[in-house]
C-alpha positions in Angstrom: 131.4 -27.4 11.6 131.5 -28.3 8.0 128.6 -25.9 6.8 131.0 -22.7 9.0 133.5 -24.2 6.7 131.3 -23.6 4.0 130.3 -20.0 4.8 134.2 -19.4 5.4 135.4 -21.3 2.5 136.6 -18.2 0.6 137.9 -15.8 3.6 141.6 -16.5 4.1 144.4 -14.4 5.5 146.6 -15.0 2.3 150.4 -14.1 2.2 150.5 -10.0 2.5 151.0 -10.1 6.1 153.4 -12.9 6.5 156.6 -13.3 8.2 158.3 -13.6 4.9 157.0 -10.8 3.2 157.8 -8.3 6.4 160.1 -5.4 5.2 162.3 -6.0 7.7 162.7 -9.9 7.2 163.6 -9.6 3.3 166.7 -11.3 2.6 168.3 -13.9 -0.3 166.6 -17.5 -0.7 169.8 -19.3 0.2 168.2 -21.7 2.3 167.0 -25.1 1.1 164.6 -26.3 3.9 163.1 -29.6 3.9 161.3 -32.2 5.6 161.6 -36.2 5.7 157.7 -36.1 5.8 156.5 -34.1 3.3 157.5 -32.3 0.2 156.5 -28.8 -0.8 153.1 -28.2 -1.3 152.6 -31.6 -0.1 150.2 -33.2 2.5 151.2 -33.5 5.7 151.1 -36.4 7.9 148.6 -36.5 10.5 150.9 -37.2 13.4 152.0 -33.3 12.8 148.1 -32.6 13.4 147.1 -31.0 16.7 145.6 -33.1 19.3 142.2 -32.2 19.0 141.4 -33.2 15.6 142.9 -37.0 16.7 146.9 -35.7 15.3 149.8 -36.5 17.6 150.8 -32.3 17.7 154.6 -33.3 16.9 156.1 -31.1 14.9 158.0 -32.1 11.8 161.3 -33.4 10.8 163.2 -30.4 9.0 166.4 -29.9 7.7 168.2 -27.3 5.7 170.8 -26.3 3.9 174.1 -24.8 6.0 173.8 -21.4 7.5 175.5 -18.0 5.6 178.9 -17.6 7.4 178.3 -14.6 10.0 174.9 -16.2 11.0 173.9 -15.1 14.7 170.4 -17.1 15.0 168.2 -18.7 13.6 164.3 -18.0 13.6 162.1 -20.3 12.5 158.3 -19.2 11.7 154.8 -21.4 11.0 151.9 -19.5 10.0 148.5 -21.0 8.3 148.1 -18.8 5.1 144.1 -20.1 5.2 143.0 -19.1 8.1 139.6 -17.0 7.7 141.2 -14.0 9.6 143.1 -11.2 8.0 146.5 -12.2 9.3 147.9 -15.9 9.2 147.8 -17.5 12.3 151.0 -18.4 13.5 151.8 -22.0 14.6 155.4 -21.7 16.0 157.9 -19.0 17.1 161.6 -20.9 17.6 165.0 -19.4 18.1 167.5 -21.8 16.7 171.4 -22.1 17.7 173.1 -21.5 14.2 175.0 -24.4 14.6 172.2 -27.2 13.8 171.3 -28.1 10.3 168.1 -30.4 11.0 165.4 -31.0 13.9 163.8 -34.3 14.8 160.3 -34.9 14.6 158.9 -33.0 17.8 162.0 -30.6 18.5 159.6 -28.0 18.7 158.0 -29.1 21.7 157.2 -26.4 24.3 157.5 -28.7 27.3 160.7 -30.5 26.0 162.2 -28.8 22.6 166.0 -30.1 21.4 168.9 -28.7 23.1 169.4 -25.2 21.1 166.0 -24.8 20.4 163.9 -22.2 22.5 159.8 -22.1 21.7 158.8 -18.9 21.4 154.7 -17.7 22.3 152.6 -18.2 18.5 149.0 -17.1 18.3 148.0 -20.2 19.7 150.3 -21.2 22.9 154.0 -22.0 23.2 156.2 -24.3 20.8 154.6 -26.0 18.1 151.1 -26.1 18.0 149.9 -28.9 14.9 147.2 -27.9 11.9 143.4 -27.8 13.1 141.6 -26.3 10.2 138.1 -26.0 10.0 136.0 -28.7 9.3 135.0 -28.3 5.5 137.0 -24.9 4.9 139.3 -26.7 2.4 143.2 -27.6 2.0 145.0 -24.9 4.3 148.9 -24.2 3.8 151.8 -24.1 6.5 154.3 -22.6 5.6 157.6 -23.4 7.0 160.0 -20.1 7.0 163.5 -20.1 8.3 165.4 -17.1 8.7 169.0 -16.9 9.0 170.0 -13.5 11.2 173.1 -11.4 11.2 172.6 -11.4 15.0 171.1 -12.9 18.2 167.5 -12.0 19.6 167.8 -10.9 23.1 165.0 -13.8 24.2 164.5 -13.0 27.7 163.7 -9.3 26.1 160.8 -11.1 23.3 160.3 -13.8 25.6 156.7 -13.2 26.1 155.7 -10.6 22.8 153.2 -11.7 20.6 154.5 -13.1 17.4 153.1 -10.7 15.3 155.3 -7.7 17.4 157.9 -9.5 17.8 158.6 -10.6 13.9 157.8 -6.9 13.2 160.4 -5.6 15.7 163.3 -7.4 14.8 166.2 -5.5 13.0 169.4 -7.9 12.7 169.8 -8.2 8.9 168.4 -11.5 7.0 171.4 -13.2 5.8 169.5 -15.7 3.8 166.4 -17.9 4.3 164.4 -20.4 3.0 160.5 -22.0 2.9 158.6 -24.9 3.3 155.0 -25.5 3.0 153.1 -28.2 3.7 149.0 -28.4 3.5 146.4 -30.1 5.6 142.8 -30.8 5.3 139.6 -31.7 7.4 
């Protein structure tokens, strides 16, 4: 795996095609969102890993700065920026009741996420699904977006859409949001 790494070290999806730079998801940076385990552009811990690589697959501890008055949802978006594909992978997909301000550390579980949490499907499965970068490819970044929305997403009606489609379909004005990122290397 390390000399694929290699080959693949300088192929990355990049931010073009990322949830925060989607036309219809523009909006003012009034959202401070941080975690308890990492800073920006900081390492993350391994527990936040995914399983496979020897991580515990728990998803961070975030919080943020209150929501813009008028805020419907909340949608909260983890792609990999370094992935060797030509769209960011993305990690998690979660609706968010407006009302919370921070997540434990594994909230974002698909099996058992916090009460006004709902997991929506990523690239990779349902809920939050940890970093697993190639073997040698190099640092990759996670970048944590939250999204505050002038109105609800019908979830039964994006229940099952692939994240990519669904961030592309929504339409409820951005009211404000904010980013995180966090790296992590094999």
């Amino acid at each position: 795996m390390t000399l694929l790494g290699r080959l693949l070290r300088n192929r990355r999806a990049g931010e073009t095609h990322t949830a925060w730079n989607q036309p219809n998801l523009q909006g003012p940076e009034l959202l401070k969102l941080t975690s308890e385990g990492f800073g920006d552009c900081e390492a993350m811990p391994k527990a936040h890993g995914a399983k496979n690589i020897g991580g515990g697959n728990l998803s961070p501890q975030l919080s943020w700065s209150p929501a813009p008055p008028g805020t419907g949802q909340l949608l909260l978006v983890v792609e990999d920026l370094d992935v060797p594909l030509p769209k960011p992978a993305v990690h998690c997909v979660a609706l968010i009741d407006p009302a919370l301000e921070n997540l434990d550390t594994g909230a974002l579980g698909a099996r058992q996420p916090t009460a006004g949490v709902r997991p929506l499907r990523s690239t990779i499965g349902r809920g939050y699904q940890g970093p697993s970068p190639i073997k040698g490819h190099g640092p990759h970044r996670y970048v944590f977006q939250l999204f505050a929305l002038a109105s609800p997403v019908d979830a039964a009606s994006v229940d099952k859409a692939r994240p990519h489609a669904l961030l592309s379909s929504l339409t409820a004005p951005v009211l404000g949001r904010g980013r995180l990122t966090g790296t992590y290397e094999r």
